[in-house]
C-alpha positions in Angstrom: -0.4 -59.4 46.6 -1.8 -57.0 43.8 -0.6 -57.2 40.6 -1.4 -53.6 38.9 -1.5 -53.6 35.1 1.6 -51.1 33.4 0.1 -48.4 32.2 1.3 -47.1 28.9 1.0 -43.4 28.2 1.4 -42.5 24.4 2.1 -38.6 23.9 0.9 -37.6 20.7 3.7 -35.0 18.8 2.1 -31.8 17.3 4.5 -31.6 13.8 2.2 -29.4 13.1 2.7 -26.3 15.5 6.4 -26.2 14.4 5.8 -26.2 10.8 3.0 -23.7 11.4 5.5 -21.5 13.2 8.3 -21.7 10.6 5.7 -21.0 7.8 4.6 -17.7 9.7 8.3 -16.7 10.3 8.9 -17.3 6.4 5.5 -15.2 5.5 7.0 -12.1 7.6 10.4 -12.2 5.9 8.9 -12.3 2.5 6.5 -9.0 3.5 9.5 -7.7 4.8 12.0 -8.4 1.5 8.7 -6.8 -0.1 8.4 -3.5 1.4 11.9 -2.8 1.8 13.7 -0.3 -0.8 17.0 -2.2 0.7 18.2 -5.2 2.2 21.5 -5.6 3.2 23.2 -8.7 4.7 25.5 -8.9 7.8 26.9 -11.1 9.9 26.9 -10.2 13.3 29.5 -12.8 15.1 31.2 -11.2 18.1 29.1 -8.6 18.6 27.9 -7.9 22.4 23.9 -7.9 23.1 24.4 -4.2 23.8 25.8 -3.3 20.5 22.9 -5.4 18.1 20.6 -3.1 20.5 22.4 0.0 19.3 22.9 -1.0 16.3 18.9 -1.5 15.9 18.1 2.4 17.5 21.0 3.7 15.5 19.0 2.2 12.2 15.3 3.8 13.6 12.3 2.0 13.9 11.1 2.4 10.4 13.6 -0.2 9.2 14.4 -3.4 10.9 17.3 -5.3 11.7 16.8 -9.0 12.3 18.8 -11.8 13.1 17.2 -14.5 10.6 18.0 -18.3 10.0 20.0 -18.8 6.7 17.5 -21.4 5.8 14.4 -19.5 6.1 15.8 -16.0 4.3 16.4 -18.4 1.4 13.3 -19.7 1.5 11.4 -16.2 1.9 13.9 -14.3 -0.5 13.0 -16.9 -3.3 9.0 -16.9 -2.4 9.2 -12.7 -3.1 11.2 -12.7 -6.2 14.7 -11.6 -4.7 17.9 -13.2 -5.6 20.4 -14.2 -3.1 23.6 -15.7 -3.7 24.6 -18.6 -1.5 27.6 -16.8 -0.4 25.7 -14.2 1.0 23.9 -16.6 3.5 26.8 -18.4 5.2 27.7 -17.9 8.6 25.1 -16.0 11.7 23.2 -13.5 9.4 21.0 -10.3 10.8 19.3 -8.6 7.5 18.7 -5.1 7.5 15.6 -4.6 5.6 15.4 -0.8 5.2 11.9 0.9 4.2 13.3 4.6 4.9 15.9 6.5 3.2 18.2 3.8 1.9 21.5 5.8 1.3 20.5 7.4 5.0 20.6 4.0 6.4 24.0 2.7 4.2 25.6 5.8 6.5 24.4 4.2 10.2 25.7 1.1 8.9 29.0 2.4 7.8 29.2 4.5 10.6 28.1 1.9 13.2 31.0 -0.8 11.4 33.5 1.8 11.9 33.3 1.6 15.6 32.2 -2.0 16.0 35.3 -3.7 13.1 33.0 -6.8 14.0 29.6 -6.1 12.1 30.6 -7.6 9.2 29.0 -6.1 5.6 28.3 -8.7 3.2 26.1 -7.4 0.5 22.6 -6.9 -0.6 20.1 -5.6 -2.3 19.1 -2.4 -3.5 16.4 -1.7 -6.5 15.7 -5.0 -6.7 19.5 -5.7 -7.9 22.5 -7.2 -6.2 24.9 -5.0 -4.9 28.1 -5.4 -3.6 30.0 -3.8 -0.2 31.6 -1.6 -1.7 28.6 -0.3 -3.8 27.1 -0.2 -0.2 29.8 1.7 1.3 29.6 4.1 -1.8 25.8 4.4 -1.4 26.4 5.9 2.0 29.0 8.6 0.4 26.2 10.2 -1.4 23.9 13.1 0.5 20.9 11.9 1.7 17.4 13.0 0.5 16.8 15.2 3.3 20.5 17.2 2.4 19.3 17.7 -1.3 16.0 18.9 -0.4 17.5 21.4 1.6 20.4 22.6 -0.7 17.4 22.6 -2.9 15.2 24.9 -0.6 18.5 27.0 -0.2 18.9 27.6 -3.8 15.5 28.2 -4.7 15.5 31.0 -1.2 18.3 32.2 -3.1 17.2 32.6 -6.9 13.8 33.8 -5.3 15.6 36.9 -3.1 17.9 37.6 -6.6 14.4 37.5 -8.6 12.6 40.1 -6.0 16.0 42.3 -6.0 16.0 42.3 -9.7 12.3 43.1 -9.7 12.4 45.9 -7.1 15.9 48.1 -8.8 14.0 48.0 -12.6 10.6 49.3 -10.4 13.3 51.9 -9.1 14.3 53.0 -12.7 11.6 53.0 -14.4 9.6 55.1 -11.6 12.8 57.1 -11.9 12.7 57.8 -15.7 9.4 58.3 -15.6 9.2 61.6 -13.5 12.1 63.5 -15.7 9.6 64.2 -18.6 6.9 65.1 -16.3 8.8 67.9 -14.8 10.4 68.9 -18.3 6.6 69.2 -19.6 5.7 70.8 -16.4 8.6 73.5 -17.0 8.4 74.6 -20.5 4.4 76.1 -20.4 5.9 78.3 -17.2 9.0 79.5 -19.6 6.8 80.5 -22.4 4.1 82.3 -20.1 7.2 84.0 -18.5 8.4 85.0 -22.4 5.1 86.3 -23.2 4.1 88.9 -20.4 7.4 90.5 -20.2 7.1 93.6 -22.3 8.3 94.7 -25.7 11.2 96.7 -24.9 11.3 100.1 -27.6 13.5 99.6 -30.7 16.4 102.4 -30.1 17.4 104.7 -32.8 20.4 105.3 -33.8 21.3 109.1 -34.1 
C-alpha cells in the first residue's frame, strides 16, 4: 500500500493588479474632470442599455458620458481640484464630462430627459463652480455658440450690404452734381460767341 504525501498548493494573491487598476481608473477621471468645460452628474437607474447608448451618440464623441463608481469620482474630483458635494454622489452615477460647447450639451441633456423622465439631473459643474439643476436646465435655454456666431455673420452681412448701398447712392450724387456745372460752363462760351457774330442791327430814325 502507498502512502502519497498531501500536497499543499499555496496561490499567491496579486493585491497589486487591483490596486493598480483602480489607480488607472482614478488617473483617467481626474484628466477627464480636467479637460472638461462641464461636468454634470446623473443618475441613470431605470434606464434600458439602449437608451445610455443613445444617450452617449446624442451627447457626440467629443464629450463622454460614463457610468463611474461614487468612490472613485470622489477620489479623482478631489485629486484635480473640483468640489463635489456628497449629495451629488449617492445612488448609480454616469458623469457627463463635456469638452465641447457646454450650453450645446445642457440642451441634449434636457432634451434627452424629456423623453426618458428616468435620467435623473443632479447637478454639476460648470466654470469650475457648482451649479445647480436648474442653473443646468437654464444653461440649455440660452443659444448656443454656433446660433450667435451666425446671428453674428447675419448682422455683420447685413450692416456690410447697408454700408456698400450707402456707399454706391452718395457715388450716384455726387457723379450727378458734378456734371451740372460742366455743361453750364460748356454753355455760356457758345451763348456769348452766338451774341457776338450776329450783326449790329442800324439805329432807326425817327422822322
Amino acid at each position: 500500500m502507498r502512502i502519497y504525501a498531501p500536497r499543499i498548493f499555496y496561490f499567491k494573491e496579486k493585491p497589486n493588479m487591483a490596486k493598480s487598476d483602480k489607480a488607472a481608473e482614478v488617473a483617467e477621471i481626474v484628466e477627464d474632470f480636467k479637460s472638461a468645460k462641464a461636468t454634470v452628474l446623473t443618475e441613470y437607474r431605470g434606464l434600458t442599455v439602449g437608451a445610455m447608448k443613445q444617450l452617449r451618440r446624442s451627447l457626440g464623441v467629443i464629450n463622454k458620458y460614463s457610468v463611474l463608481k461614487n468612490t472613485l469620482t470622489k477620489i479623482a474630483a478631489k485629486q484635480a481640484g473640483v468640489e463635489i458635494e456628497d449629495a451629488l454622489l449617492s445612488g448609480p452615477s454616469a458623469v457627463a464630462f463635456i469638452k465641447g460647447d457646454p450650453i450645446d450639451a445642457a440642451k441634449k441633456l434636457r432634451d434627452f430627459q424629456k423623453e426618458n423622465p428616468l435620467l435623473v439631473i443632479k447637478g454639476g459643474i460648470f466654470e469650475g463652480k457648482s451649479v445647480t439643476t436648474a442653473e443646468i436646465m437654464q444653461l440649455a435655454n440660452l443659444e448656443s455658440r454656433e446660433v450667435l456666431l451666425a446671428k453674428i455673420a447675419g448682422a455683420m452681412k447685413g450692416s456690410l450690404a447697408k454700408a456698400i448701398a450707402t456707399i454706391d447712392a452718395l457715388r450716384i450724387k455726387m457723379e450727378s452734381t458734378a456734371v451740372k456745372p460742366v455743361a453750364t460752363a460748356e454753355a455760356a462760351p457758345a451763348a456769348q460767341v452766338e451774341q457776338a457774330t450776329q450783326p449790329e442791327q442800324p439805329a432807326q430814325v425817327e422822322n
